[in-house]
C-alpha positions as CSV (number, residue, x, y, z in Angstrom):
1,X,73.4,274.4,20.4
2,X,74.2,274.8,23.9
3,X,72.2,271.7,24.8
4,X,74.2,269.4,22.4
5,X,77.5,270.7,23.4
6,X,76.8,270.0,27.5
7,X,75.4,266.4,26.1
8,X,78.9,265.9,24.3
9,X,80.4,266.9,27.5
10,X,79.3,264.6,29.5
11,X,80.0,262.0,27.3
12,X,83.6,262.8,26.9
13,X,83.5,262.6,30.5
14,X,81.8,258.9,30.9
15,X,82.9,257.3,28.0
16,X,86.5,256.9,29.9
17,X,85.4,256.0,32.8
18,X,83.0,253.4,32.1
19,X,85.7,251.7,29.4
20,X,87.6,251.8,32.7
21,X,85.0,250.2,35.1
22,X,84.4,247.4,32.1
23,X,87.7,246.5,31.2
24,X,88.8,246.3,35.0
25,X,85.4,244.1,36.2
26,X,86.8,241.7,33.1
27,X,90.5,241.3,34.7
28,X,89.5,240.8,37.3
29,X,86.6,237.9,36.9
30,X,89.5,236.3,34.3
31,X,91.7,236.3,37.5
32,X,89.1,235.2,39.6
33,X,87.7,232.2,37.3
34,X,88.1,228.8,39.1
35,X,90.4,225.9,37.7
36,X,88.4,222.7,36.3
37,X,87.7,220.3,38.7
38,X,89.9,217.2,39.0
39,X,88.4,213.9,38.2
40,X,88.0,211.7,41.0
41,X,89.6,208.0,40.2
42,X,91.2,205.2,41.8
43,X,94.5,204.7,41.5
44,X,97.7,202.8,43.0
45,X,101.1,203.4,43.8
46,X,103.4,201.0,42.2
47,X,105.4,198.7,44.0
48,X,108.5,196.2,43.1
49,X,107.6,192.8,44.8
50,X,108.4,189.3,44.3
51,X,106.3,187.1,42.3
52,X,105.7,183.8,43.2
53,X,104.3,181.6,40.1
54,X,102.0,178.5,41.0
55,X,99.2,176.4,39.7
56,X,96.4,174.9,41.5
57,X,95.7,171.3,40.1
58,X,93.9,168.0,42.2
59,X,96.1,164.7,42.6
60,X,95.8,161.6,44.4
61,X,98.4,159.9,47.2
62,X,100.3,156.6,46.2
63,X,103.1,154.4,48.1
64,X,106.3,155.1,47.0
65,X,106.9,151.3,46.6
66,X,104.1,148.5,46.4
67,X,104.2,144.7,46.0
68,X,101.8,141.5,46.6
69,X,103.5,139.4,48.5
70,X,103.4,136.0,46.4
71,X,105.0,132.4,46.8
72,X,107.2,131.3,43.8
73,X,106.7,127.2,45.0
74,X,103.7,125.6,45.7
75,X,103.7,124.2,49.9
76,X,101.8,124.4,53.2
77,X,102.0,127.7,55.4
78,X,103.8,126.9,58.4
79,X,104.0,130.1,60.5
80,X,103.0,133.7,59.5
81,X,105.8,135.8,61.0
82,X,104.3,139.2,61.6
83,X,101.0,141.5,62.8
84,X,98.6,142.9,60.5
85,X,99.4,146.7,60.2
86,X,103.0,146.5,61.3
87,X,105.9,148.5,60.4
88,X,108.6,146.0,59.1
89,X,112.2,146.0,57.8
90,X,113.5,145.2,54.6
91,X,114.6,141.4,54.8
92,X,112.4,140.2,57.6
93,X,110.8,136.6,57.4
94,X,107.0,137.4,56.9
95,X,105.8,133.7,55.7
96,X,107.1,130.1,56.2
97,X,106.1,127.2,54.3
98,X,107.0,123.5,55.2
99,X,110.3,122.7,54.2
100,X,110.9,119.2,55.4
101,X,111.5,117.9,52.2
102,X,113.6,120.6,51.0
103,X,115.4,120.3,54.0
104,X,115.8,116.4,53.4
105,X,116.7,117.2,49.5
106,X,119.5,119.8,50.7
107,X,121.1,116.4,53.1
108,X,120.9,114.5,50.0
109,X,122.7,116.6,48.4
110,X,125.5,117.4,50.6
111,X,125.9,113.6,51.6
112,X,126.8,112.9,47.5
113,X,128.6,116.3,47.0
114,X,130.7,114.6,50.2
115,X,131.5,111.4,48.7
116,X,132.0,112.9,45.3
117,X,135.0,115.4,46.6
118,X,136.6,111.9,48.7
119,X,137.1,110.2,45.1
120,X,138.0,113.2,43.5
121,X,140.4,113.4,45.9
122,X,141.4,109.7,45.7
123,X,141.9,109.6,42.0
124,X,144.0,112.5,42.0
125,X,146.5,111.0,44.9
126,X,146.3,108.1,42.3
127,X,147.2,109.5,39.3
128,X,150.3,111.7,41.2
129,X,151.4,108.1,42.4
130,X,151.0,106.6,38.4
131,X,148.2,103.7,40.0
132,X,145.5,105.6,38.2
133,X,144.2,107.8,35.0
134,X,143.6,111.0,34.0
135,X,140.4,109.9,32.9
136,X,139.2,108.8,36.3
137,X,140.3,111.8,37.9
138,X,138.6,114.2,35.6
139,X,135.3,111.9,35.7
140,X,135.3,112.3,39.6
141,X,136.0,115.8,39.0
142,X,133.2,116.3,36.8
143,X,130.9,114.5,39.5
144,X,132.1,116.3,42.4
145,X,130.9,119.6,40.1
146,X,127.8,118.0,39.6
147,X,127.0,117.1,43.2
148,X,128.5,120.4,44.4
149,X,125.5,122.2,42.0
150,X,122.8,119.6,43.5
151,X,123.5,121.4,46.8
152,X,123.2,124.9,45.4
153,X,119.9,123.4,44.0
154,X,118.9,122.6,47.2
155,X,119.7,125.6,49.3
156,X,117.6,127.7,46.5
157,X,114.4,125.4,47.1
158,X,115.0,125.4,50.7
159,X,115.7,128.8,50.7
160,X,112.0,129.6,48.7
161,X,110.3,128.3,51.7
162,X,110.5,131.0,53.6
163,X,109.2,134.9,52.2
164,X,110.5,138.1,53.2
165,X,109.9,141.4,53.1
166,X,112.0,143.4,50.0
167,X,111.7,146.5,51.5
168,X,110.7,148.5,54.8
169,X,107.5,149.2,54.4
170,X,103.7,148.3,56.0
171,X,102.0,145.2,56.3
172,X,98.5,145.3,54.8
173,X,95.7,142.5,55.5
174,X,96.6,138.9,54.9
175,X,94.6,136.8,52.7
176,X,95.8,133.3,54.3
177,X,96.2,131.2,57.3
178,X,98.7,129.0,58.7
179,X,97.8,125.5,57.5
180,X,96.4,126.9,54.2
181,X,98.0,125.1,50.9
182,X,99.5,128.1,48.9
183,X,100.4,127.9,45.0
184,X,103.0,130.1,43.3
185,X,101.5,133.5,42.7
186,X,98.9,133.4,45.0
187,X,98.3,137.1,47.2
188,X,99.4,136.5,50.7
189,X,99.6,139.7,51.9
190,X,100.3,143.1,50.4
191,X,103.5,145.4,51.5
192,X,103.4,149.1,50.5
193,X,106.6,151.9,51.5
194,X,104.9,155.0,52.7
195,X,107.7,157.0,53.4
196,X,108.1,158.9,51.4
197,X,104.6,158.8,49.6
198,X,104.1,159.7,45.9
199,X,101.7,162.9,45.1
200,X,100.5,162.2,41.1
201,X,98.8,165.0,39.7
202,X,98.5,166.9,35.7
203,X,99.5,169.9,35.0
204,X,97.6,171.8,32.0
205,X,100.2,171.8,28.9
206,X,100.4,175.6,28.9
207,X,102.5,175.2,32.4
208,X,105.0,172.5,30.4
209,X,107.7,175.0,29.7
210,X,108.1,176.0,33.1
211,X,107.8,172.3,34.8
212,X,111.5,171.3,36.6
213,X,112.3,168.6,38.8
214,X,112.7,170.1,41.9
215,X,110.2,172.2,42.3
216,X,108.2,172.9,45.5
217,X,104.6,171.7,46.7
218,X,102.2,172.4,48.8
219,X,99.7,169.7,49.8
220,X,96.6,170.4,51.4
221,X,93.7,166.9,52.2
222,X,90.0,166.9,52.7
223,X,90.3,164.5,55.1
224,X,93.0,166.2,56.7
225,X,91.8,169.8,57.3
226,X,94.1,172.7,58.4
227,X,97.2,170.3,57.6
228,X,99.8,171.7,54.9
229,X,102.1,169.2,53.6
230,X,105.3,170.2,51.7
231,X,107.1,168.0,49.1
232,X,109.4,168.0,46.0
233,X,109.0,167.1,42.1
234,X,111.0,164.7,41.2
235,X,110.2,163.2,38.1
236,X,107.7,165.6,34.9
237,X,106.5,162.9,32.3
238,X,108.3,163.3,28.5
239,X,105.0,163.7,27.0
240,X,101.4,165.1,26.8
241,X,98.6,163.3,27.4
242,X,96.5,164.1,24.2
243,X,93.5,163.4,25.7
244,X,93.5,165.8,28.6
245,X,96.3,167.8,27.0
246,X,98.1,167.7,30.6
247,X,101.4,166.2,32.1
248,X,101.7,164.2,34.1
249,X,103.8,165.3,37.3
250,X,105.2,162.8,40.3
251,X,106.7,164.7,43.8
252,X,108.0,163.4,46.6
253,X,106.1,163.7,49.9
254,X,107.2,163.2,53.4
255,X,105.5,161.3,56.1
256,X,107.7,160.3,59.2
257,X,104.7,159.7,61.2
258,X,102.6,158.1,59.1
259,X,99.8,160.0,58.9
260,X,99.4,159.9,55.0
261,X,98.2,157.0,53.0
262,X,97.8,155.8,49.4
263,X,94.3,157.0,47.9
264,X,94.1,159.8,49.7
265,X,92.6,162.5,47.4
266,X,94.8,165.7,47.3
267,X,94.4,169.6,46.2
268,X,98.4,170.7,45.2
269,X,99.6,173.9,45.0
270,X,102.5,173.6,42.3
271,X,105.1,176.3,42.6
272,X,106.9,177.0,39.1
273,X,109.1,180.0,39.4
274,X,110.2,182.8,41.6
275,X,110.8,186.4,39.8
276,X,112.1,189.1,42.1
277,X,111.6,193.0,41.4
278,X,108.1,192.4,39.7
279,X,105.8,194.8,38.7
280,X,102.0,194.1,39.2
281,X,99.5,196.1,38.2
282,X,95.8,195.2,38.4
283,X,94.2,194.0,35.2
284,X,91.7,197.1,35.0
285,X,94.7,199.1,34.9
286,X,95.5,198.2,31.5
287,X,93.9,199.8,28.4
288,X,93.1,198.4,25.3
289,X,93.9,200.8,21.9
290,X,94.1,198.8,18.9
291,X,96.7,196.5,19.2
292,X,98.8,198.7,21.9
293,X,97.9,198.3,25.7
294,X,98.3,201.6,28.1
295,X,98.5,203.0,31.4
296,X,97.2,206.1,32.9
297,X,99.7,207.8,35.0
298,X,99.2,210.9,37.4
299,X,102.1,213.1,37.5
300,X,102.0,215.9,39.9
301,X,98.1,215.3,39.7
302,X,97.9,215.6,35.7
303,X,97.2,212.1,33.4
304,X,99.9,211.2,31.1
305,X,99.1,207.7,28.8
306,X,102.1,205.2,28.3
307,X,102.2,202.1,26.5
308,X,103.8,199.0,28.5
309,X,104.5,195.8,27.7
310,X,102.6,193.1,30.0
311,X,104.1,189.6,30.9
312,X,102.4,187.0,33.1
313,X,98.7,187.1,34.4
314,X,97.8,186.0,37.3
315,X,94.9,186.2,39.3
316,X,93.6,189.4,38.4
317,X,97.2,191.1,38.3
318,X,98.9,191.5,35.1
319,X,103.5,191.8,35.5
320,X,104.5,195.0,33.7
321,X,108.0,194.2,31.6
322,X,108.8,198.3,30.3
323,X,106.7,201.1,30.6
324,X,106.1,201.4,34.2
325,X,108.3,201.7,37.3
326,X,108.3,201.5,40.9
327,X,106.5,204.3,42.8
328,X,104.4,205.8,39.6
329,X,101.0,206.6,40.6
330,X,98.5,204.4,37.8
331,X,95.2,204.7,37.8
332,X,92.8,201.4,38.4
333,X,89.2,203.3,37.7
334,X,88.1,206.2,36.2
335,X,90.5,206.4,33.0
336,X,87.3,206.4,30.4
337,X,86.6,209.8,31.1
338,X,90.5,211.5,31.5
339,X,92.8,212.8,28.7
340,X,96.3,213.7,28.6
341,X,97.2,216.5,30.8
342,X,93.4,216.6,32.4
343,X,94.0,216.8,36.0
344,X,92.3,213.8,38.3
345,X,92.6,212.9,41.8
346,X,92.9,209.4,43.1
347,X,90.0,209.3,45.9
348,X,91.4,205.9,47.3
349,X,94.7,206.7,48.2
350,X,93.5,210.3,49.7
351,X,91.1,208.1,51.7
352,X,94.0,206.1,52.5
353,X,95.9,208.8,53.6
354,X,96.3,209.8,57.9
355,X,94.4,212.3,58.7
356,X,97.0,215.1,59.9
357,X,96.1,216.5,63.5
């Protein structure tokens, strides 16, 4: 009996303090018990820029204005009035064909329309004086018309003899000689206008709705390398080409200097549109859920998910229209293994970071 009651005894006096030693150990290893890791991802810090929409496309250089230069009468070239490669002026003589005859034709002419208006003039001093007739004076009226027409006649043939430039432009290579018997139509020499030149190039119909005269180019020439060439759109074609489904698109080009000629092939750089205050986000930032697209954003370090509403594409960045403003951390990698409220940590931008001294 003795025994069992110093047994109970020193139960009652362990049993406390072991509850005591248990309970405490368990605070304090729940106090103690580290926070989950956060998942390392990339991530970037949104930013409003402004977008500038373009399209690549390949074109080709043509003279703004082109012509053959052709004889509308048959004759014999009498002198060849500029150089081969030159630079000339609207309205400068560039062929002359023998006009002796014309020339002979237009004296002719003028020697009757002479004697016609010295009877016109007689029967009319007649008929005031009542010596002649009406009818005589209108007949030599009629003639002196007549005559006065022949010599009109002949200033237009004469005139034909001789061909000039229409416009300021470049000579190209002549195909005749003087001496050489030309026939109307017949090439003679070819004039083109190369300032400005003409850049022709197709747009993909997807582009249509946002094609405007006016818009800028850039031009850039494999046989020009390093050179950038600016230039404007002025005239879109009204309609599609169903073969290529494109349209077809004409700009302006400068070229004081003359450095650029028709043929040339050339890679354009069509800008359609400027939107200010743009947000881009990179492509793998958006998730796909159905029929909804999301974003994971870090907020003080923990995930929240959004949905957004994405505009344009292009070239690998997708514009953000609601869901997302400037400054919000989203993440670009990683989001496959986060959920909302888990905590993550983008490793890129800590990298980024200066390292404090």
């Amino acid at each position: 009996m003795k025994k069992y009651l110093n047994r109970t005894l020193v139960l009652s006096i362990l049993l406390p303090l072991s509850s005591t030693l248990f309970f405490g150990a368990a605070s304090v290893n729940a106090a103690d018990k580290p926070q989950a890791p956060a998942m390392p991802v990339e991530a970037q810090i949104v930013k409003a820029e402004t977008l500038e929409r373009s399209v690549e496309v390949v074109g080709s250089l043509s003279a703004n204005e082109s012509v053959s230069i052709s004889p509308e009468v048959s004759g014999r070239i009498a002198n060849i009035l500029f150089r081969e490669g030159q630079v000339v002026e609207a309205g400068k003589p560039l062929f002359k064909l023998d006009d002796s005859i014309q020339r002979a034709e237009l004296k002719q002419a003028e020697a009757s329309s002479g004697l016609s208006k010295i009877e016109y003039k007689r029967a009319t001093e007649l008929l005031n004086s009542n010596a002649g007739s009406v009818n005589t004076r209108d007949s030599a009226l009629a003639k002196l018309r007549i005559d006065q027409a022949g010599v009109a006649l002949a200033e237009e043939r004469l005139a034909k003899m001789g061909l000039n430039a229409p416009f300021q432009g470049l000579v190209g290579l002549r195909e005749v000689s003087v001496g050489e018997y030309v026939t109307p139509g017949q090439p003679l020499v070819s004039l083109i206008a190369i300032d400005p030149m003409r850049v022709e190039f197709r747009v993909p119909e997807v582009y249509l709705t946002s094609l405007a005269v006016g818009q800028s180019i850039d031009v850039t020439m494999d046989s020009i390398p390093g050179e950038h060439f600016l230039g404007t759109v002025f005239a879109v074609s009204p309609e599609v080409d169903v073969n290529g489904r494109s349209v077809k698109v004409v700009a302006s080009l400068p070229n004081a200097d003359g450095t650029l000629r028709p043929g040339l092939f050339a890679r354009v750089n069509l800008k359609l549109e400027t939107i200010k205050d743009t947000i881009m986000l990179q492509e793998e930032a958006i998730v796909l859920q159905g029929n909804a697209q999301l974003v994971y954003i870090l907020e003080d370090g923990k995930v929240n998910i959004k949905p957004v509403t994405t505009g344009i594409r292009e070239r690998g960045r997708v514009q953000i229209i609601q869901g997302v403003k400037a400054g919000d951390i989203v993440v670009t990698a990683g989001q496959m293994k986060l959920r909302p409220g888990s905590a993550a940590m983008p490793i890129n931008l800590q990298a980024a970071k200066p390292q404090s001294e």
